[in-house]
C-alpha positions in Angstrom: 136.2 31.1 -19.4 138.1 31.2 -15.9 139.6 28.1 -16.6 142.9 27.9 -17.1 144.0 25.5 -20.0 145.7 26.8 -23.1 148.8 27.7 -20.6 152.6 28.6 -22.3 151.4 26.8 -25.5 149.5 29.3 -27.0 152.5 31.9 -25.9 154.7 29.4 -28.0 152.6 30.3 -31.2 152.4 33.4 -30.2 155.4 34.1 -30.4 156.4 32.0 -33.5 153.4 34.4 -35.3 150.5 32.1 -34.7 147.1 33.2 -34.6 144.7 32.0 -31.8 141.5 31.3 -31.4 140.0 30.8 -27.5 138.2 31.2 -24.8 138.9 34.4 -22.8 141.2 32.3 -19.7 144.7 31.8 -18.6 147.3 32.9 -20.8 144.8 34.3 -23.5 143.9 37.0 -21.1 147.5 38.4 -20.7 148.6 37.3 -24.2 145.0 39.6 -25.6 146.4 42.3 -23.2 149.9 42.3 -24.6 148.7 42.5 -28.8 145.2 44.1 -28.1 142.0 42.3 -28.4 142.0 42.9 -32.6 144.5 40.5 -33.0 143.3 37.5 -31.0 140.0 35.4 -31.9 138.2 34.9 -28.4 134.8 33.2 -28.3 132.8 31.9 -25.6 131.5 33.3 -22.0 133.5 35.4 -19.6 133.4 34.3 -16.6 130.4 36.7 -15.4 128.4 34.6 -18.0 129.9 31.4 -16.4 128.4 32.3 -13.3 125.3 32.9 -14.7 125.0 29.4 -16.4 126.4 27.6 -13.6 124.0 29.5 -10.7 120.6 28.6 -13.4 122.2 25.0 -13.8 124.4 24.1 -16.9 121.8 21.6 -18.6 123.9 20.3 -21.9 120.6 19.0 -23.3 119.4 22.9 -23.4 121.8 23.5 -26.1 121.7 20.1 -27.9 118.0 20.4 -28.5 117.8 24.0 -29.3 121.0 24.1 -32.1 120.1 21.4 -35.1 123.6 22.0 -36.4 125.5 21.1 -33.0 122.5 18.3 -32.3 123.4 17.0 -36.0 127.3 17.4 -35.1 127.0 15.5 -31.4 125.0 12.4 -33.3 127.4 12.1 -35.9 130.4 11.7 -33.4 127.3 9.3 -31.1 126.7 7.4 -33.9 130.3 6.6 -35.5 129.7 8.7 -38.7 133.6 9.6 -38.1 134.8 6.0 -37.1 133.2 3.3 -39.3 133.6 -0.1 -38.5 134.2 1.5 -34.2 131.0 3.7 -33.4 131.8 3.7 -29.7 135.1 5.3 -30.8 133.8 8.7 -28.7 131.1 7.4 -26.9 132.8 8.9 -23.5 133.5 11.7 -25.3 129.4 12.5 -26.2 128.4 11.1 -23.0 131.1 14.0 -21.1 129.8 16.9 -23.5 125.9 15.8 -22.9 126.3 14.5 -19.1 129.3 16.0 -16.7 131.2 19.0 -18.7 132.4 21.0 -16.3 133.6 23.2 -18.9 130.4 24.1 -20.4 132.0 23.3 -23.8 128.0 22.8 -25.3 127.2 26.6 -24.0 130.4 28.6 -26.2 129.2 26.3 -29.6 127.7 29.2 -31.7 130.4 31.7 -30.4 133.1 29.4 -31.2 131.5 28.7 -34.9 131.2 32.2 -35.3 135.0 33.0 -34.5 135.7 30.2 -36.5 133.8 31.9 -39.5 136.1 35.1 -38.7 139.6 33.2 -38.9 138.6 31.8 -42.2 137.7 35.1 -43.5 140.7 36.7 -41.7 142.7 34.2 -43.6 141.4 35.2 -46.8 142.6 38.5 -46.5 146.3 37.6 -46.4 147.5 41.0 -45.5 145.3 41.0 -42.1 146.6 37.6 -41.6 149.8 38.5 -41.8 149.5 42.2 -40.0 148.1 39.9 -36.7 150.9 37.7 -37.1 153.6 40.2 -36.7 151.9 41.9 -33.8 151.5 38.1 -31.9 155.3 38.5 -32.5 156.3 41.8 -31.5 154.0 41.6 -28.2 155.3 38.5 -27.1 158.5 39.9 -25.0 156.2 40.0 -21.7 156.6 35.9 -22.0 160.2 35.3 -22.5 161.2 32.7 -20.6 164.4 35.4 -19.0 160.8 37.6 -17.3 159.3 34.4 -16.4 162.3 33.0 -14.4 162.9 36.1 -12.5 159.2 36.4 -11.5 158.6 33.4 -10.4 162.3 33.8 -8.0 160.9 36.8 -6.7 157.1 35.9 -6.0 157.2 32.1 -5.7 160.8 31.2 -4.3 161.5 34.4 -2.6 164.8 35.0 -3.8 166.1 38.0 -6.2 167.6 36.7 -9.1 171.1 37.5 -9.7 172.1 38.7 -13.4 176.1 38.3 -12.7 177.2 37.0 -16.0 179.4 33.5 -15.1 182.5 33.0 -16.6 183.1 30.7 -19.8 183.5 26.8 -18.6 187.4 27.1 -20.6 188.7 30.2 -19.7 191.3 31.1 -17.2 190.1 32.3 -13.5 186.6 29.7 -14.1 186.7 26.7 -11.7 186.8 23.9 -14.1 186.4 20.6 -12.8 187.5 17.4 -14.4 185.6 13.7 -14.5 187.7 12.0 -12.6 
């Protein structure tokens, strides 16, 4: 949480009617805002928790040791169960998660499994499925690309946008220029 990652591609499957499942940052804030919370999957910390974690000391090892499932998970990717032939395929991966992850990606684990869990049952019921689907479409007009332009000319580039509608390249009165 409070990190900003998933950015304008989880607005693209938003808008194309794709569910998401995430922590509660960047673009899943306002895009949770926009279809209300019930159609979104968020897991993990807020950043209040974050806080927390970070001020006691994030120790990965904490939550290694004290889940057997994500232990088991961690030494399968350590010890090449998923790439036989390369076992030190992920070794920086493991030694990130366990050593320097600044995005306390050990810490969300069970919250993450357990949104997982709801997805797949979400996606059982094909009706819900398809009821969250539609409202990821119909609540995605607040990121057309149209808002976004004329926000970021007004609060980033100062300038007011101008909605003058320009003149077909071929018809008479336009200033066509030729190659020359």
């Amino acid at each position: 949480a409070g990190t900003e990652a998933s950015g304008t591609g989880n607005m693209k499957f938003m808008l194309n009617g794709g569910l998401t499942i995430g922590t509660l940052d960047g673009a899943n804030v306002e895009m949770a805002e926009e279809m209300g919370d019930e159609n979104i999957f968020i897991f993990g910390m807020t950043v209040d928790d974050v806080e927390v974690v970070q001020a006691k000391g994030y120790n990965a090892y904490d939550y290694y040791n004290n889940c057997p499932e994500l232990k088991q998970v961690i030494d399968m990717i350590k010890d090449g169960f998923f790439t036989p032939g390369n076992e030190n395929e992920f070794k920086d991966v493991v030694d990130l998660l366990l050593g320097n992850d600044r995005f306390l990606t050990l810490a969300d684990y069970k919250s993450y499994i357990a949104a997982q869990d709801e997805v797949s049952a979400t996606y059982n019921n094909t009706s819900k499925w398809a009821e969250m689907a539609i409202h990821n479409i119909a609540s995605s007009g607040k990121f057309s690309s149209d808002r976004t332009i004329a926000e970021y000319a007004r609060e980033i580039w100062g300038i007011e946008p101008d909605y003058k509608k320009l003149p077909h390249p071929h018809e008479e009165g336009s200033k066509e220029t030729s190659p020359e």
